[in-house]
Structures are given as C-alpha cells and as structure tokens.
C-alpha positions as CSV (number, residue, x, y, z in Angstrom):
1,X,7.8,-16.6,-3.6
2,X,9.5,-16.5,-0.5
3,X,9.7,-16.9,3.2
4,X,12.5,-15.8,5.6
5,X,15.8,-16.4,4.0
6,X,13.7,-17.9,1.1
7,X,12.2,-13.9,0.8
8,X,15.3,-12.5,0.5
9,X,17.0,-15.5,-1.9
10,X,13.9,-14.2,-4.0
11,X,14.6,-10.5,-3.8
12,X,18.1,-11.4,-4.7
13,X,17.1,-13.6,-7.5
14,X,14.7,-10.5,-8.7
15,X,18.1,-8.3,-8.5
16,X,19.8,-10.8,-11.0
17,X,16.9,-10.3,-13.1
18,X,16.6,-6.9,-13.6
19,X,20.6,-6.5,-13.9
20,X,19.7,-9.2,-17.4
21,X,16.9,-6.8,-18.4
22,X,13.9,-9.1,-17.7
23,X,10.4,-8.5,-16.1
24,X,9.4,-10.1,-12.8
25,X,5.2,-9.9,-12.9
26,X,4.8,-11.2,-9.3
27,X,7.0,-11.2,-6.3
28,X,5.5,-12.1,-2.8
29,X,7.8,-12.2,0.0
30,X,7.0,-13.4,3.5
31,X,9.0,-11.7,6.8
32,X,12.3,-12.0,4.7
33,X,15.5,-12.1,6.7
34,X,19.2,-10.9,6.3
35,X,20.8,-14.1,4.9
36,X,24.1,-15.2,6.2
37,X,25.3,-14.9,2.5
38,X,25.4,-10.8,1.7
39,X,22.6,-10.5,-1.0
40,X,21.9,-6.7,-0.4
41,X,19.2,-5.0,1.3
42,X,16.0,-7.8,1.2
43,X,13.5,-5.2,1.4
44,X,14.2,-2.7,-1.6
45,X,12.6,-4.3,-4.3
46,X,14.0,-3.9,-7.7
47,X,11.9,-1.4,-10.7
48,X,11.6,-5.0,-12.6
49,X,8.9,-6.3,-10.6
50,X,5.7,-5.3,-11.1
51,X,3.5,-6.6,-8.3
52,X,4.9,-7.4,-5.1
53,X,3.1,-8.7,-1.9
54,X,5.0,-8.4,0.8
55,X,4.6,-9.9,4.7
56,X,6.1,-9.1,7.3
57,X,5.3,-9.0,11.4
58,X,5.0,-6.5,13.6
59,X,6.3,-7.2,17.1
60,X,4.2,-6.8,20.0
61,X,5.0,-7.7,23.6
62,X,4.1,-11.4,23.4
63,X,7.5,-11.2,20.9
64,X,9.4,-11.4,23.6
65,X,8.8,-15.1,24.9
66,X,10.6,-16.5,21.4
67,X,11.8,-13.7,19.8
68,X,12.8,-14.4,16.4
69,X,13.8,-12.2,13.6
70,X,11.2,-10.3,11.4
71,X,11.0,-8.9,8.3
72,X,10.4,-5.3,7.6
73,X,8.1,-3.3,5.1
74,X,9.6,-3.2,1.4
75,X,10.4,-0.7,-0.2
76,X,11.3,0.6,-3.8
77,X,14.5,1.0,-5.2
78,X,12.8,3.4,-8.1
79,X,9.5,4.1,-8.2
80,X,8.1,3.7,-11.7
81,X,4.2,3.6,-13.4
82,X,2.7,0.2,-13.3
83,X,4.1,-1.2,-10.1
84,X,2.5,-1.9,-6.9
85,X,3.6,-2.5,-3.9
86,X,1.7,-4.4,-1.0
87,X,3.2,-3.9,2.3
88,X,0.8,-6.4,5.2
89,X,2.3,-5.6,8.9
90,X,0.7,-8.7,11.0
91,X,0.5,-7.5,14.7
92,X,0.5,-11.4,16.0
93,X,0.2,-11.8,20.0
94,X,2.1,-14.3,19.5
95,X,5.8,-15.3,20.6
96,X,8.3,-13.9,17.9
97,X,9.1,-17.7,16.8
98,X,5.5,-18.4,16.0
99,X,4.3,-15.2,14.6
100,X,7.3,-15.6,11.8
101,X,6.0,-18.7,10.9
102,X,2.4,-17.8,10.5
103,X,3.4,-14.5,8.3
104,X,3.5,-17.1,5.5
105,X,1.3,-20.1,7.3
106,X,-1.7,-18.0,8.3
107,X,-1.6,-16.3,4.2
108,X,-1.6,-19.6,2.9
109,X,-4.6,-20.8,4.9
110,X,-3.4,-21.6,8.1
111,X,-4.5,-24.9,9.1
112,X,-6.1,-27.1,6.7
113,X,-8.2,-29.9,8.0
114,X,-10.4,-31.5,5.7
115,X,-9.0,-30.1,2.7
116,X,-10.8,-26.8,4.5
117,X,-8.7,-24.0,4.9
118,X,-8.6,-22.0,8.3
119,X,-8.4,-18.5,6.5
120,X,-8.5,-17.4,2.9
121,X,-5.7,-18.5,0.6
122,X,-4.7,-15.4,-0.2
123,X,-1.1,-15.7,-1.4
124,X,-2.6,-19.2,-3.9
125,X,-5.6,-16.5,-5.0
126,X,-2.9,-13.5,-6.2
127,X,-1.6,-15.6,-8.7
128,X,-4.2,-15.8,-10.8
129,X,-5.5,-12.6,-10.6
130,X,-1.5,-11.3,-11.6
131,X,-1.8,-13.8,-14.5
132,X,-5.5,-12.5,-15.7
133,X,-4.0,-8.9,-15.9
134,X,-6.5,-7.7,-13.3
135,X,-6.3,-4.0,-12.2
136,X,-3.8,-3.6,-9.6
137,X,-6.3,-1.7,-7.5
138,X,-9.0,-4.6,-7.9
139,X,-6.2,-7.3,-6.9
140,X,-5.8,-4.9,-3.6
141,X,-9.0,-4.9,-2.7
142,X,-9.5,-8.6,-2.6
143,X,-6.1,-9.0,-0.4
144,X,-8.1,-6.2,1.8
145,X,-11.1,-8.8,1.9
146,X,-9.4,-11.4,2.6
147,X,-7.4,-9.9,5.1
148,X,-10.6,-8.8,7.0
149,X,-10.7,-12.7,7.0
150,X,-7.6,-13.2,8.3
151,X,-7.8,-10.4,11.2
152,X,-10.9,-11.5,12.4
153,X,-9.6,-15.2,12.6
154,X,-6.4,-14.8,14.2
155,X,-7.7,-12.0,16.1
156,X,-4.7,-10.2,15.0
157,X,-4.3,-6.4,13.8
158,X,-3.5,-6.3,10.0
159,X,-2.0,-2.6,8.5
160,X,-2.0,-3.1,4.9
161,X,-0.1,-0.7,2.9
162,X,0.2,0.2,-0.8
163,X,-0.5,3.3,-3.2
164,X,-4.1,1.8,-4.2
165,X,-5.3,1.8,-0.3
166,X,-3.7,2.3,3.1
167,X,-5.6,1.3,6.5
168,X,-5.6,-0.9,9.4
169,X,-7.4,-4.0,9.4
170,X,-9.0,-4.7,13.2
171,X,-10.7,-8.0,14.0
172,X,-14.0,-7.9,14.4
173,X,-16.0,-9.8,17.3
C-alpha cells in the first residue's frame, strides 16, 4: 500500500517483483506521484498483481487555490485472466493540497473521533476480503457500497472504474 511517492515506491517494488517471478495478491495505491528517483511509469501496473485498488483525484476548479500534484488512473501493462483493476477518480471541491491528502485519508475513514470512523474503512476492509479469496466482482461491489458512503459524506463525485462495473457515484442529499 501506497500514497503519493509511497504509491509509486509500491508500483516500483511490484515491478521488482514480477522481474523475480513472484505474485503480488493486493496492491492499493493512493494518487501516486512521479518520484524524484526515475522508477518508471507509476500507473501501469505490472501482470503480477492480481488485485489492485487504485485512487486517485480528479481536479476540479477549487484545485486551483493549492494545487498539488495528482495521481492518474492505472493502467495495465498486460492484461491477463484473474486480474482486476479498480480505478476510484475522487472529484473533491477541495484545494489540490487537500484533496491529495484525503485520496488516501477520506478511504481510510476520514476522521476518527471516538474510535468512530467518519466514512467506511474501505482500503482496512479490502484486505480481508483479498485474503478470503472472495470473487473479484463481490470485492467490487462492496468498494461500490462503500463508496456510496463516501460520496454522500464528502459530498464528492466518485467514478469508479474496473472490468466488473463502471459508473459514477453522486452524493445523495
């Protein structure tokens, strides 16, 4: 798991992986950025990983006040049978600063208080469902409900993307 230069440090360390011929069962990558260190393209994910949850924000005009860098959609390097692929665009009205943060913050719960979390956990609840061997189409529709969650929360525009099921995720009032 990664976030920002930590994403890409764990796309790299997939790359060095698959190049030793081992399996990578879960990747999740938060908004990765470029690093200053040239670890290749952060956003094609290697055919050794079979699940990865990816991210990422889409800037909208409230960017502007801090603007910060973003991440981008992953892609595939090969496609191959028993991969997924979960791309999350998070349309935050937020400045740029801000909205990278919460691309990992806001998946992890947001703000606990209490020992309550503020959204789902939805990055913690993966885990466990990649370790159990659920379906990869069940595990995509629970990020999808917990994403609902999460939009209607942060009144923020969610487009989730993967082979399993494609839509945008509105908040609801």
């Amino acid at each position: 798991m990664g976030h920002s230069n930590g994403g890409a440090a764990a796309v790299s360390l997939a790359n060095t992986l698959a190049a030793d011929g081992r399996i990578v069962d879960l990747l999740i990558t938060a908004d990765s950025v470029r690093t200053l260190d040239d670890v290749g393209d952060v956003n094609r994910i290697p055919p050794n990983v079979r699940f990865n949850l990816n991210s990422y924000v889409i800037p909208t005009i409230a960017w502007m006040l801090a603007p910060f860098p973003t991440g981008e959609r992953n892609q595939r390097e090969v496609e191959s049978a028993g991969t997924t692929l979960v791309n999350v665009g998070l349309q935050y009205n937020l400045p740029g600063a801000l909205a990278h943060r919460n691309a990992f913050y806001d998946s992890n719960g947001g703000d606990i208080r209490n020992n309550v979390p503020e959204y789902p956990l939805l990055m913690r609840d993966v885990v466990p469902a990649i370790l159990r061997d659920t379906p990869d189409g069940e595990v995509v529709v629970g990020i999808a409900e917990s994403l609902q969650m999460l939009a209607d929360g942060a009144q923020a525009a969610i487009e989730l993307e993967s082979r399993q099921l494609t839509r945008t995720i509105r908040p609801q009032p």
